[in-house]
Phi, psi and omega in degrees: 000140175301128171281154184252138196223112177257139190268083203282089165249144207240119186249138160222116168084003172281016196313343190269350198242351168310294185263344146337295183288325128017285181296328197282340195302283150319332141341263182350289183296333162307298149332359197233078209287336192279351182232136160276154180237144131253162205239120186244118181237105197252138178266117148345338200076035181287152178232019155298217194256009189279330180298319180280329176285332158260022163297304199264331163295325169271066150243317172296344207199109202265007150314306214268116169258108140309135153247136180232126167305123175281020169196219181252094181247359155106163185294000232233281158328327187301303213272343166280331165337291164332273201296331178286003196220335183293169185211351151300156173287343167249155147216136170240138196251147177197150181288174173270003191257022187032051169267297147322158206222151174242344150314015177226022178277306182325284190330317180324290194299301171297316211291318179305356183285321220250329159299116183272350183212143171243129182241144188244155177207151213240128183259012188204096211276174174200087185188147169016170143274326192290342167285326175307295243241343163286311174249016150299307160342276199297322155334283166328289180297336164299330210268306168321332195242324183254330174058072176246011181053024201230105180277014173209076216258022173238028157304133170258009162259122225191117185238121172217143143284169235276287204321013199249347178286003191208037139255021170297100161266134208261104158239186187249141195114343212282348200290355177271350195255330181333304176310331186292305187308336205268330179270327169300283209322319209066040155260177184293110169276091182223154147282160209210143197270130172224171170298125157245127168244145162339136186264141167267318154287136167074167189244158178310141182249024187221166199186169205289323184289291187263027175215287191322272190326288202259025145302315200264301179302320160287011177282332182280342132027275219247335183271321160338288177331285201302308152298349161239017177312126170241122164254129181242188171213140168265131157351087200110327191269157235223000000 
């Protein structure tokens, strides 16, 4: 039987980059004969044209679930929406500015046989100075204070299996935080290099005020959590 692999992306303000990634989305799953896919694509709370483009892709393709958001509750929210709505044994994640490549789901998709979480770091950035130098920073000092090993943890490329959802505790921001989380719970972790492209549609929604600054603030947070995270196992359960 086919593993079922849902696929999470989170659009705010996207609307030119909605059936691109779709398409690239599908490409991909062609090539992948051993897995079925869905597309769980959540609106933001956009106020362009992405509810209707993605409206009009599940009118088509009964893979693609809109989910839509009653308002702008941030990436962080898109993607546990998300990911909490999936129904594959894998969910893989990727931003909406088709700056991420899904051409890097095969790799993915193997690392997860041996893994409970694949985290992407992007080895070649194609982006701002001021998106570089802002998350270079905030790396650094993350990587200083939790040593959560992960050098590129606002990478919107993302591999999990499905049981890492619901060691998520949902706050805005967590989403850069997931590896912390996937390691207190004591599952498994590795990283992985993947493709970044240049964005051609639309604009960046982050800048040195909402990605540096309160990145940082939430590390403390995030070392709290972490010192006082309870993973529990039931008896019998995996």
């Amino acid at each position: 039987m086919k593993k079922l692999v849902s696929v999470v992306v989170p659009f705010f303000n996207e609307e030119d980059n909605v059936a691109p990634l779709a398409e690239c989305i599908a490409a991909v799953f062609h090539d992948l004969p051993d897995y079925d896919y869905e597309c769980v694509l959540v609106n933001d709370g956009s106020t362009d044209g992405t509810r209707t483009q993605l409206d009009a892709l599940a009118a088509a393709d009964a893979r693609i679930r809109p989910v839509h958001l009653a308002r702008n509750f941030g990436q962080s929210a898109a993607l546990v929406a998300g990911m909490r709505r999936a129904r594959g044994e894998y969910i893989l994640t990727l931003d909406g500015d088709l700056q991420n490549d899904p051409a890097d789901f095969p790799r993915f998709l193997e690392l997860l046989r041996d893994y409970d979480c694949v985290c992407g770091y992007r080895a070649e950035r194609h982006d701002t100075w001021v998106r570089k130098l802002s998350s270079r920073v905030a790396n650094v000092v993350r990587n200083g204070l939790l040593h959560d090993g992960v050098r590129d943890a606002g990478c919107g490329a993302k591999g999990f299996r499905r049981r890492c959802v619901a060691h998520f505790v949902p706050f805005n921001g967590v989403h850069r935080f997931f590896a912390v989380m996937v390691r207190a719970a004591g599952l498994t972790l590795v990283e992985c290099p993947v493709r970044h492209h240049p964005r051609r549609h639309g604009v960046s929604k982050y800048g040195i005020g909402n990605r540096l600054w309160r990145g940082v603030y939430d590390l403390f947070g995030v070392a709290w959590l972490r010192r006082r995270y309870v993973a529990y196992q039931i008896d019998g359960e995996d």
